[in-house]
C-alpha positions as CSV (number, residue, x, y, z in Angstrom):
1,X,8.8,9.2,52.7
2,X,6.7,8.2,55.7
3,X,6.0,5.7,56.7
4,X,2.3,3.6,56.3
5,X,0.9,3.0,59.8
6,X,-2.6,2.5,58.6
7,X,-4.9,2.2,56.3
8,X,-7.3,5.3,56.6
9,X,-10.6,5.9,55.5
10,X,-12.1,9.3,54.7
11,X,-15.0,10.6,56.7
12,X,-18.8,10.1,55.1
13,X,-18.9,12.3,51.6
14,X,-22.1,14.2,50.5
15,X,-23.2,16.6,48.5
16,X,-23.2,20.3,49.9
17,X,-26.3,21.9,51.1
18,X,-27.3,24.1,49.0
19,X,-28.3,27.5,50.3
20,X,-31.5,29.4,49.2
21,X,-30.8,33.0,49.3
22,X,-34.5,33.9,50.1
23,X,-35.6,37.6,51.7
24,X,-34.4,38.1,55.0
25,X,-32.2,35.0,55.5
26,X,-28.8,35.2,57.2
27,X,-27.5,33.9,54.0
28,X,-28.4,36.3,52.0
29,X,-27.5,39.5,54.1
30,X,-23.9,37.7,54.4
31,X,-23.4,37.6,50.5
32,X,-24.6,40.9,50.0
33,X,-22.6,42.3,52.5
34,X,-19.5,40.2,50.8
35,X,-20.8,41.8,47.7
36,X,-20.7,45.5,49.0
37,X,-17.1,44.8,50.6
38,X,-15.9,43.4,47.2
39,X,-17.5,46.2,45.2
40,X,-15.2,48.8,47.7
41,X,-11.9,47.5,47.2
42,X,-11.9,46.4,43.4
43,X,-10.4,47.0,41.2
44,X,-7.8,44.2,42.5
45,X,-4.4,43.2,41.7
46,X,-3.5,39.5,40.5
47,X,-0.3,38.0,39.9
48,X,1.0,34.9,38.1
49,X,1.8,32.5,41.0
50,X,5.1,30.8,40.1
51,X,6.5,28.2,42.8
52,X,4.4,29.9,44.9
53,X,5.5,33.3,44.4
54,X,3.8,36.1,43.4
55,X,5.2,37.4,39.9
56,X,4.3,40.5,38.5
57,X,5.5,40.8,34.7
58,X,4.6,44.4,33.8
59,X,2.8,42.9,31.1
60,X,-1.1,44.1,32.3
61,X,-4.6,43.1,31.4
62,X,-8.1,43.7,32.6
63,X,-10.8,41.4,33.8
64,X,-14.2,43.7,32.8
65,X,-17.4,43.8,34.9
66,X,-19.9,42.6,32.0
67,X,-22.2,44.0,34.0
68,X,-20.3,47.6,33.8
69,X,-17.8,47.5,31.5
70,X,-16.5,50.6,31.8
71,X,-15.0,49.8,35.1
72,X,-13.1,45.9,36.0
73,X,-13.2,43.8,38.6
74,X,-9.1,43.2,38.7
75,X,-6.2,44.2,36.7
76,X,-3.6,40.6,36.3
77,X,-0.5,40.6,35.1
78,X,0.1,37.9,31.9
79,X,2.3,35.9,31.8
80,X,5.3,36.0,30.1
81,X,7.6,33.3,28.3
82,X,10.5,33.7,31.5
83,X,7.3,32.9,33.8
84,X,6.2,29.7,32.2
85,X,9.0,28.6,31.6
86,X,9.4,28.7,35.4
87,X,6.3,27.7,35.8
88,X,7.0,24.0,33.9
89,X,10.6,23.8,35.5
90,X,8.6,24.1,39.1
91,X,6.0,21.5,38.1
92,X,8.3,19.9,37.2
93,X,10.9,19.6,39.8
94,X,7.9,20.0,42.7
95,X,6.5,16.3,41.2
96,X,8.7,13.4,42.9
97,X,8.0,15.1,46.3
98,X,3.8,15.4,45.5
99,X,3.5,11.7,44.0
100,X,5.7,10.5,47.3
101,X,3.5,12.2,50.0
102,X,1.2,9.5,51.8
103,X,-2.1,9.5,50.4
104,X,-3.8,10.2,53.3
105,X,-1.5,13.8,53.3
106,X,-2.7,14.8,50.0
107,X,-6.8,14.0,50.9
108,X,-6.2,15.6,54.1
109,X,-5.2,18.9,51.7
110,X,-8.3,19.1,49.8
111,X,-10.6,18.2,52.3
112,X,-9.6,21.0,54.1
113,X,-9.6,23.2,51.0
114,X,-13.6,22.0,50.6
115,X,-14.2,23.2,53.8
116,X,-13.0,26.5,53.1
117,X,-14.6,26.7,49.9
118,X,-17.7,25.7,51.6
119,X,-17.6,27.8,55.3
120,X,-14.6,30.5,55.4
121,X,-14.6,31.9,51.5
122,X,-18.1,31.0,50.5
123,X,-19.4,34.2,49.9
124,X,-16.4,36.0,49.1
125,X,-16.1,33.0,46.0
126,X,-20.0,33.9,44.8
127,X,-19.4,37.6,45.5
128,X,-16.4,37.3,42.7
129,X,-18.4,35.0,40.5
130,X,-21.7,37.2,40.5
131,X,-19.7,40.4,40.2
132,X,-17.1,38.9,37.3
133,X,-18.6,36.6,35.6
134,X,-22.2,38.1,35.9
135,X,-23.9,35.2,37.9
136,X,-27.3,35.7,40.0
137,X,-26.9,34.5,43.4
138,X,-28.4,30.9,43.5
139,X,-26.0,30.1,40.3
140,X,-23.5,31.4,42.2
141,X,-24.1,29.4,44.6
142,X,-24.7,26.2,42.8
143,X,-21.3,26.4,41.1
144,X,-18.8,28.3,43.5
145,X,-19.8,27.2,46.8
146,X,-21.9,23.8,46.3
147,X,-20.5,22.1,43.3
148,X,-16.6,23.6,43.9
149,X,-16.9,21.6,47.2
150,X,-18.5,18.5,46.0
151,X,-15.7,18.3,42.9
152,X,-13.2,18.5,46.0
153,X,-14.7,16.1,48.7
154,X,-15.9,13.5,45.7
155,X,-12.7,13.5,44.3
156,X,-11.1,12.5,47.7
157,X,-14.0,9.7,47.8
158,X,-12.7,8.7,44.2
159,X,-9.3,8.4,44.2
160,X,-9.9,6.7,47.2
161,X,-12.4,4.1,45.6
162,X,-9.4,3.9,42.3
163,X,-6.6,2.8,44.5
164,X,-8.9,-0.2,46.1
165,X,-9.5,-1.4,42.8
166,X,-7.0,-4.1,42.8
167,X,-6.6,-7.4,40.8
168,X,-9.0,-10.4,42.2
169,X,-6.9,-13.4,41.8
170,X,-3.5,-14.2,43.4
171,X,-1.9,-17.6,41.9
172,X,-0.6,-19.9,45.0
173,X,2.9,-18.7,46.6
174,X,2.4,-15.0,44.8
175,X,0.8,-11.5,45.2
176,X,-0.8,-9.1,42.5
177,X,-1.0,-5.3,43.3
178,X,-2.2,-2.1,41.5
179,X,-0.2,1.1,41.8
180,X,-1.9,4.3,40.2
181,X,1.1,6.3,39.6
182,X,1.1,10.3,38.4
183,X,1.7,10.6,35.0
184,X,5.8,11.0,33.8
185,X,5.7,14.9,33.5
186,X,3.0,17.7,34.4
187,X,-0.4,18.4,33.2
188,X,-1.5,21.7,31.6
189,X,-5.4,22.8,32.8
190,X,-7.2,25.6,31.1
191,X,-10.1,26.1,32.3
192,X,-13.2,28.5,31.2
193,X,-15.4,31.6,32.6
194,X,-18.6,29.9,33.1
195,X,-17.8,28.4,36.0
196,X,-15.8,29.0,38.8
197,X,-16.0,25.3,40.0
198,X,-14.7,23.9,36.4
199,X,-11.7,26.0,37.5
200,X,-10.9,24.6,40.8
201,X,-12.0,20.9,39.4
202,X,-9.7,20.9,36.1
203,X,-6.5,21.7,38.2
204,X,-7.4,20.0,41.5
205,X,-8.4,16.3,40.0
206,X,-4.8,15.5,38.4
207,X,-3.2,17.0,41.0
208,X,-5.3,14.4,43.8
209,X,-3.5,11.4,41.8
210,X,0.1,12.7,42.3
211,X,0.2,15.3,39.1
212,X,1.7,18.5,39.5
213,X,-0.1,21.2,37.4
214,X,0.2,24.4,35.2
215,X,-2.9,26.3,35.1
216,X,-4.1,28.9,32.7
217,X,-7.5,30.4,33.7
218,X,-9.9,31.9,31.1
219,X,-9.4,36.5,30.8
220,X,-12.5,36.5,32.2
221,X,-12.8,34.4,35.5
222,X,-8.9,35.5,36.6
223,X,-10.1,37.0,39.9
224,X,-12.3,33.9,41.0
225,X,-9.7,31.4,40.1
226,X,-6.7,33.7,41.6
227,X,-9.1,33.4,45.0
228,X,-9.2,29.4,44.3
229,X,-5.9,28.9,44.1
230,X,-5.4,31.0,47.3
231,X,-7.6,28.8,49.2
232,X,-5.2,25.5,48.0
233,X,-2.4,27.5,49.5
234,X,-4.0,28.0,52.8
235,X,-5.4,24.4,52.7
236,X,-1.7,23.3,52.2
237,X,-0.8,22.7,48.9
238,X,3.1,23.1,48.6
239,X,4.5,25.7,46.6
240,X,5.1,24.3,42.6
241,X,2.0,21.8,42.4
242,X,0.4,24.3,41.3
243,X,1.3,26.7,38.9
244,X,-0.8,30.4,38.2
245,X,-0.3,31.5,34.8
246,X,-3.2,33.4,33.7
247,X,-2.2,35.2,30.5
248,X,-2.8,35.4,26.3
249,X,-4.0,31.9,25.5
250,X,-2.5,31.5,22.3
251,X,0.9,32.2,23.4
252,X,1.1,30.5,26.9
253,X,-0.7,27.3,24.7
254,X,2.0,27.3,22.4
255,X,4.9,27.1,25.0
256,X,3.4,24.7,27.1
257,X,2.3,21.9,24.8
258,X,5.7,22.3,22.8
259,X,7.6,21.0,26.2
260,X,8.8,17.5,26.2
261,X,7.3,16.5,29.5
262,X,3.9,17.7,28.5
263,X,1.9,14.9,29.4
264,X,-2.0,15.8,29.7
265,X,-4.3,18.2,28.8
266,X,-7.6,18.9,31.1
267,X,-9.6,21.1,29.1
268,X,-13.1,22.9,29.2
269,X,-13.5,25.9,26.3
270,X,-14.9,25.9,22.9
271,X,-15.0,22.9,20.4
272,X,-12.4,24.5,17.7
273,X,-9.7,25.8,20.4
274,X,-9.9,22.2,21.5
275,X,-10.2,20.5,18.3
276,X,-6.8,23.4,17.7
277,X,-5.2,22.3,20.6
278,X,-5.7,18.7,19.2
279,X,-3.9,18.9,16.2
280,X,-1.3,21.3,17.8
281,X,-0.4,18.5,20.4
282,X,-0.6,15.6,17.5
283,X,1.9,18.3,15.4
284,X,4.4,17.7,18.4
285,X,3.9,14.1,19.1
286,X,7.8,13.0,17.7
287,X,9.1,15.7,20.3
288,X,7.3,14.1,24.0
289,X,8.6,11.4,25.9
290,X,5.2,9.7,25.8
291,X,1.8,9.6,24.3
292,X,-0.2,12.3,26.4
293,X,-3.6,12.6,27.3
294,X,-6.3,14.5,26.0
295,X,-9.2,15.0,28.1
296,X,-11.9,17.7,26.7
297,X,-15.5,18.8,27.3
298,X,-16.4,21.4,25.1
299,X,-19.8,22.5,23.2
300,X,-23.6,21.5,23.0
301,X,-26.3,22.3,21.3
302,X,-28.7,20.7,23.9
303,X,-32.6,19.8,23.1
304,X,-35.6,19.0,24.7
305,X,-37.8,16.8,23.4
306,X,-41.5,17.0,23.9
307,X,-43.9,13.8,23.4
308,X,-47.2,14.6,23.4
309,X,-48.1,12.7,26.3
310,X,-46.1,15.2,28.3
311,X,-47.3,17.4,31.3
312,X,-47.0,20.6,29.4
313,X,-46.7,22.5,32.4
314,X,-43.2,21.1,33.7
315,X,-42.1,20.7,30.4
316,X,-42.1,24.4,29.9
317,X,-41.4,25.3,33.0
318,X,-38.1,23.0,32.8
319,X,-37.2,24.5,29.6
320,X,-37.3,28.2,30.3
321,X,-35.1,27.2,33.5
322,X,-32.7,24.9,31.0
323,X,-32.5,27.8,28.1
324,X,-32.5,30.8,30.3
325,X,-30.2,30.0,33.8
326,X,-27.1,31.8,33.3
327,X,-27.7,33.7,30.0
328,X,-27.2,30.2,28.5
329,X,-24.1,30.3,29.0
330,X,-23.9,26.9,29.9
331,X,-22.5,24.3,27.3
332,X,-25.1,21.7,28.5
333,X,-27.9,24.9,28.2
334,X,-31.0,24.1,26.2
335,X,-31.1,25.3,22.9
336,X,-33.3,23.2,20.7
337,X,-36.8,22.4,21.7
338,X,-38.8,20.0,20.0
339,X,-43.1,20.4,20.4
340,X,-45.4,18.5,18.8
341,X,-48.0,20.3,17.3
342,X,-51.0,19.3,19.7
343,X,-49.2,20.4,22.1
344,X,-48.0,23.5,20.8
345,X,-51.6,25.4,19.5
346,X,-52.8,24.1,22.8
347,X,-50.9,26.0,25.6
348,X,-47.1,25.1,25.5
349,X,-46.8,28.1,23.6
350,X,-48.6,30.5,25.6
351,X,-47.1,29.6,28.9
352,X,-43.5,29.5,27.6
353,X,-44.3,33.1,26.2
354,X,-45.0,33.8,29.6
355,X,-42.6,32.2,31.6
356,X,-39.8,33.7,29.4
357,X,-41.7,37.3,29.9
358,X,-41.5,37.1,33.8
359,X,-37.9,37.1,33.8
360,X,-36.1,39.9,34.4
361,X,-33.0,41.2,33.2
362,X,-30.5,43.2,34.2
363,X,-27.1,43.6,36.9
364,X,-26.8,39.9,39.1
365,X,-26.0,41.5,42.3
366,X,-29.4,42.9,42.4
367,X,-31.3,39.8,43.6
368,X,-34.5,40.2,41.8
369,X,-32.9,39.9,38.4
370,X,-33.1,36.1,37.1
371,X,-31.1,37.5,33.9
372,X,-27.8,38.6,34.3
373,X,-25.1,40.0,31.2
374,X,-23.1,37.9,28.8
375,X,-19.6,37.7,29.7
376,X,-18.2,40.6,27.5
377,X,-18.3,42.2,23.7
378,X,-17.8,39.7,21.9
379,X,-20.3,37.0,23.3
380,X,-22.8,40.0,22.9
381,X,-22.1,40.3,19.1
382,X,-22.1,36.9,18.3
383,X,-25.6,36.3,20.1
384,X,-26.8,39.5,18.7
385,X,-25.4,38.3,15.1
386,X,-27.1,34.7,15.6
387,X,-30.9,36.5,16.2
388,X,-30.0,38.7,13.2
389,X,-29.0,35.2,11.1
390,X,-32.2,33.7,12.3
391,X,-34.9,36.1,11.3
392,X,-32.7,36.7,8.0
393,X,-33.7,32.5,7.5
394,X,-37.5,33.2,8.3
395,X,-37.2,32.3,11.7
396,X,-40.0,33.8,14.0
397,X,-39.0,36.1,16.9
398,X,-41.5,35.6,19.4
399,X,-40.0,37.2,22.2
400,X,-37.0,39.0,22.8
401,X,-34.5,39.5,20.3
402,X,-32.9,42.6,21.5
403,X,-30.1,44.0,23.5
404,X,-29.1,46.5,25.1
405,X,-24.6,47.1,25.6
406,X,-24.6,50.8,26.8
407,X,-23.5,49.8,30.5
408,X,-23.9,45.9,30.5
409,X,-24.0,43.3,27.8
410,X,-27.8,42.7,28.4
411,X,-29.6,40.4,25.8
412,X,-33.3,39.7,26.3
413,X,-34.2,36.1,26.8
414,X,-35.2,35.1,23.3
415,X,-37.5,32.5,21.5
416,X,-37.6,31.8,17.9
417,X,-40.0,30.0,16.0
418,X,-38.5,28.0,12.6
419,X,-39.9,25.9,10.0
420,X,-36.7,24.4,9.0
421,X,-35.2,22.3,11.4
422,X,-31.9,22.9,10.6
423,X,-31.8,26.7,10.4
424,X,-28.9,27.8,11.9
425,X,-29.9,28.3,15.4
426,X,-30.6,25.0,15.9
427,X,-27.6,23.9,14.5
428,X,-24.7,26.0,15.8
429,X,-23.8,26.6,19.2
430,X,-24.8,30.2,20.5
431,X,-23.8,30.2,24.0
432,X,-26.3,32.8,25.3
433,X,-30.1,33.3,26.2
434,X,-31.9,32.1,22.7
435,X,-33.9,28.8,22.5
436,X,-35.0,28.2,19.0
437,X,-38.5,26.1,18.8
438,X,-39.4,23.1,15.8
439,X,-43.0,22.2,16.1
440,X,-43.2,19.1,14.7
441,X,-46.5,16.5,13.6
442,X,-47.4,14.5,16.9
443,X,-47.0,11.3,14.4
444,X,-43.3,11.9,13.7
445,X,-42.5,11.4,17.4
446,X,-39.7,8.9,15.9
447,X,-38.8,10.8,12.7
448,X,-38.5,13.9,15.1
449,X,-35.7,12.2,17.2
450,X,-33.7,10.8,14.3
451,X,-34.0,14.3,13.4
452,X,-32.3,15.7,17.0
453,X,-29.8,13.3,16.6
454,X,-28.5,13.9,12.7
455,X,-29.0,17.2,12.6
456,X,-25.9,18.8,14.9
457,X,-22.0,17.7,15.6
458,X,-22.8,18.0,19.6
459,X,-23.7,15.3,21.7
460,X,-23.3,16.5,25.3
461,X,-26.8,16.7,27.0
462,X,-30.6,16.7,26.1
463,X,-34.5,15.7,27.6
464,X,-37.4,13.5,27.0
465,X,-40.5,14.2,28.0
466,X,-43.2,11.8,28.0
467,X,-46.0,10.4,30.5
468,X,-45.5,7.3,28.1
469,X,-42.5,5.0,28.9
470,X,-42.4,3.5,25.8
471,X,-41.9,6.7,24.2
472,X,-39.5,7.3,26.7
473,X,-37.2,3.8,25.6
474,X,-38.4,4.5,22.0
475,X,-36.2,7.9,22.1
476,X,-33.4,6.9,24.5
477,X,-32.7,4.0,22.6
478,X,-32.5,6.6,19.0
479,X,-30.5,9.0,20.8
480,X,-28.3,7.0,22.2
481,X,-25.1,8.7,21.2
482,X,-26.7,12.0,20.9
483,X,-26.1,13.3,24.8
484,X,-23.9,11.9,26.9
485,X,-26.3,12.8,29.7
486,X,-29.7,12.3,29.1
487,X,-33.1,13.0,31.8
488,X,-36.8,12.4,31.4
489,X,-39.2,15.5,32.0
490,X,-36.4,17.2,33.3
491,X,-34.3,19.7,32.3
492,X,-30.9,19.0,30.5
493,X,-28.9,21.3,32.4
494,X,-27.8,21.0,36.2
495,X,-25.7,17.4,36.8
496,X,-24.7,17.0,40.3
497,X,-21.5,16.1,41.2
498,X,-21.8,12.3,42.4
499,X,-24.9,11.9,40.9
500,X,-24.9,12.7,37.0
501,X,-21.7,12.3,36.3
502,X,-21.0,14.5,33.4
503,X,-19.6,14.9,29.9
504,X,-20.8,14.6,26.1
505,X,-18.8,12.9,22.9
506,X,-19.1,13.8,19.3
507,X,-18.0,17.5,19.2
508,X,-18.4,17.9,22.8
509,X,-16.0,16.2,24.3
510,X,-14.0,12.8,25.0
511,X,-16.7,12.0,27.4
512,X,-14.7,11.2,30.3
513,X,-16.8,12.3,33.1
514,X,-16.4,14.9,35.3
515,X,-18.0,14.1,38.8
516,X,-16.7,10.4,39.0
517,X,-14.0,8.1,39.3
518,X,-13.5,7.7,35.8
519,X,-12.3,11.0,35.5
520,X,-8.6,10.2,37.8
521,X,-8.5,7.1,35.4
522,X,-7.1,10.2,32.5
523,X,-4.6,11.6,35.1
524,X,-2.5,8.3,36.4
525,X,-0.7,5.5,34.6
526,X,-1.1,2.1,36.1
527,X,1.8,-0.7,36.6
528,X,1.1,-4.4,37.7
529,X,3.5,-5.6,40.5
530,X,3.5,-9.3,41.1
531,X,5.7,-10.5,43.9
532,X,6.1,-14.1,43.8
533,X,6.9,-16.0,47.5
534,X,8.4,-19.7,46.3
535,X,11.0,-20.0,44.1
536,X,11.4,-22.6,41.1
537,X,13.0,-25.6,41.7
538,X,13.3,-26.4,38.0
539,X,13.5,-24.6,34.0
540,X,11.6,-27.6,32.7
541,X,8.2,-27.8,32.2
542,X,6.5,-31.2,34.1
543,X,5.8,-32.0,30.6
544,X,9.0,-32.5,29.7
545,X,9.9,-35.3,31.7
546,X,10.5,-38.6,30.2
């Protein structure tokens, strides 16, 4: 171990500039070009990464281009039972070294790693994201170039900020300390296709405290998070920290969280595989050597709620942006939007009609399209099958409601009208481009937010908006468990790393907040150490003297 010949402090953390991508800038030719480059040499090859070592099992799969689906972006190899098995055995052995390496070694790593993210690999990240996972360019660059690094360089700042959190008091003649160790075993990250950064974030944030980690990426991000873990290497990550095991997630799940030494899970995916995983883990409880951790953020069915004091014009404007970024493919998206009547007959509805019309659908990589294609066949169905439900309950199609999955899996951004306020689009998660509307009686403001907050399982985001600040406090104060990040008259969608920390409860999630230090809290297990100076100089108590 080496020795501690300072204390050191990290330089000044921010958030990334975010780049705008507009016509003619230098940004924009370089992702593009990145684009072009990428779009010559697919489709590529990706290995598991096993103590880091390539290993190619035979066993192949295909990551599709929803935007072409004919063709793929890369062609990985699953892995097999012989690979994680290696996989936990090199976690597993690589741990005592991680945990022991000065902190200032392990920072050092993933600062570096940020700066690659955010200079070197930038566009070669969003070129892999917008191809793969079918991501315009500025969401692109929100999630694998701005928020990737701000996970990175905020999560040096936190850990940093945890291990200073030391006990107050010292009694006389003794000394009280904190130490944050790794928890006993490895942790098992699976992480989904939406974004790139949750990839990077879900594997890098135990592995900051000390953890070493197995990672299973979701089928259809494999060739964004294979370049992710490329860039740890290069930043200097030691082979086994880290382990690569995209494959079938049923049977790489099962293997892993039957091991003894499992000891965490960081997951972001669907509500049942997680509420699976849950009772899968709780199954195998008798057969750990501790209690491990569960750390989840899963669905939403996200609202906006509309007061009639509101400025109609950011209200809808916000909405169409929170519904429609992404394809909705965002499990804080907005799904649920609740008008008031007034409001409604007078203009809210004709400008969201038209804001919804000017956006324009098709491949991501052309820069003028705003809607890109759901990530593969069977998101398409289900949406499809969730507008077909609707209008089978009455609901109102009142733009959209069509597809189109001869090349791409294209879905026209679509708005439904109900009168039943707990039809089944706005109960159910639907994970693509539909916002379903409620108008509702402007004097059953209150009723109307008792209403968002009974009528779904999810509680991860949602919006007020109001001129009026008691209706503002009126609503929080109702909803108070109903998002675990809430915003006035703005949308529900978009927290910042470092400034909205983020995560939901209910169905959504254990809430422990991405984008802060209460995240690392999950990934570490604390002991007390209290040194005392001045020995006794008697067993009895002063009260025990004659």
């Amino acid at each position: 171990m080496s020795p501690t010949l300072a204390t050191f402090k990290i330089p000044e953390i921010t958030n990334e500039p975010m780049k705008s991508y507009a016509p003619g800038s230098p940004e924009r030719k370089a992702l593009q070009d990145a684009i072009a480059e990428m779009e010559k040499e697919l489709p590529f090859e990706v290995p598991c990464i096993v103590n880091g070592k390539p290993v190619k099992t035979g066993k192949l799969a295909k990551q599709p281009l929803p935007w072409d689906h004919a063709n793929h972006l890369c062609t990985y190899h699953e892995a097999d039972q012989a690979a994680v098995a290696a996989a936990i055995d090199g976690a597993l052995a690589a741990k005592a070294e991680w945990e022991a390496l000065p902190w200032s070694d392990r920072a050092a790593i993933f600062l570096k790693a940020a700066d690659l993210v955010s200079g070197k690999y930038r566009y070669k990240l969003m070129a892999a994201t917008i191809l793969g996972q079918g991501k315009n360019a500025w969401q692109a660059e929100i999630d694998a170039a701005a928020e990737l690094t701000d996970f990175l360089r905020f999560g040096v700042k936190y850990v940093e900020e945890l291990y200073a959190v030391q006990p107050p008091r010292n009694s006389a003649g003794s000394w009280n300390r904190v130490e944050y160790r790794a928890l006993e075993g490895f942790v098992f990250a699976v992480s989904p296709f939406n974004f790139t950064a949750i990839g990077g974030n879900l594997s890098a944030a135990p592995i900051l405290v000390g953890n070493t980690v197995v990672w299973k990426p979701s089928p259809a991000a494999t060739y964004s998070n294979y370049l992710i873990y490329k860039i740890f290497e290069e930043a200097g990550l030691p082979a086994g920290v880290l382990q690569f095991v995209p494959g079938p997630p049923a049977e790489v799940v099962a293997q892993v969280i039957s091991h003894p030494e499992f000891a965490a899970l960081h997951f972001t995916g669907s509500t049942f595989v997680f509420k699976k995983l849950w009772k899968d883990i709780a199954a195998n409880i008798d057969n750990y050597k501790g209690y491990p951790r569960i750390v989840g953020e899963t669905g939403g069915k996200n609202f906006h709620l509309i007061h009639p004091s509101a400025e109609v014009k950011n209200a809808v404007l916000q909405s169409v942006r929170g519904a429609f970024e992404y394809q909705g493919q965002k499990c804080s998206a907005l799904s649920r939007l609740y008008v008031p009547s007034s409001l409604w007959s007078n203009g809210f509805k004709e400008q969201l009609l038209t804001e919804t019309a000017k956006l324009k659908v098709g491949p991501a990589h052309d820069f003028t399209n705003f809607i890109g294609p759901v990530i593969g066949r069977p998101a398409y169905d289900k949406i499809i099958g969730y507008i077909n439900k609707a209008k089978e309950a009455g609901g109102e199609v009142l733009i959209g409601g069509t597809g189109d999955d001869s090349k791409g899996y294209y879905i026209q951004p679509t708005v439904i009208l109900t009168k039943d306020p707990k039809s089944v689009t706005m109960v159910e998660e639907i994970f693509g481009p539909v916002l379903t509307v409620y108008v509702y009686e402007d004097a059953d403001f209150e009723k109307t937010a008792q209403l968002i907050d009974s009528s779904t399982a999810y509680a991860l985001t949602g919006s007020i908006f109001s001129t009026d600040r008691k209706a503002l406090i009126q609503a929080t104060n109702i909803l108070r468990n109903a998002a675990g990040n809430v915003y006035y008259n703005e949308k529900c969608t978009g927290a910042v790393v470092g400034q909205q920390p983020f995560g939901g409860a209910r169905a959504s999630g254990t809430n422990d907040k991405a984008g802060s230090m209460a995240i690392f809290y999950r990934f570490v297990s604390a002991r007390s150490i209290k040194e005392n100076f001045i020995g006794l100089e008697d067993a009895l108590y002063p009260s025990n003297l004659a």
